[in-house]
N, C-alpha and C positions, 0 to 999 in steps of 0.2 A: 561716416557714421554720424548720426542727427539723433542729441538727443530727443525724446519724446514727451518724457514723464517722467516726476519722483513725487514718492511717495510714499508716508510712514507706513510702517509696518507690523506695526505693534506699541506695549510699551517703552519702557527707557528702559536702555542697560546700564544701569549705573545715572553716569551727568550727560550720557548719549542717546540721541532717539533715534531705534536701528530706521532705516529706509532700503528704498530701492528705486534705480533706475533703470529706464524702459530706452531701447536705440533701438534705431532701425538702418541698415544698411540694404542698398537699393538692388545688389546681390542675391541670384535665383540660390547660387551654392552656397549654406549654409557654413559660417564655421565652424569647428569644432568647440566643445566645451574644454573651456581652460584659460589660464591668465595672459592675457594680453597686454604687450605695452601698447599705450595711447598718450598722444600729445595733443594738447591743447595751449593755442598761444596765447592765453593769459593764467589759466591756470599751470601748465607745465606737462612734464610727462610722469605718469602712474603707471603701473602697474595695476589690472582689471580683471576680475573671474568673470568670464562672460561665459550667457548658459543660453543659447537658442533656444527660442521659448515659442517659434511658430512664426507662419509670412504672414502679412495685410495684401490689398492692392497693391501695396507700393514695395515690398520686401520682405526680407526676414528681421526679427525681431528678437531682440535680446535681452536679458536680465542683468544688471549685477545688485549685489543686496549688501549693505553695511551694516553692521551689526554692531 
């Protein structure tokens, strides 16, 4: 999974400015919508709502939105 994009989303909630990021996996079969663990080796592993949001040329594409 590669990210793509982030990007605000709105105003601030509270001392937070929600966003969202944009992945794409290189995958014709879509995954379901629902939380994912993902690791990243400097950031670590999270836990992710990921919401398939449609393919490009290159894959499907994915949301998740912090709020």
């Amino acid at each position: 999974m590669k990210l793509l994009e982030a990007t605000e989303v709105g105003g601030t909630a509270g001392d937070r400015t929600p966003f969202s990021l944009i992945f794409r996996t290189a995958e014709e079969e879509p995954l379901m919508q629902r939380i994912y663990r993902v690791a990243h080796r400097k950031l670590g592993t999270m836990d992710l709502f990921l919401v398939p949001i449609g393919t490009d040329k290159e894959g499907m594409r994915y949301e998740a939105v912090f709020t």
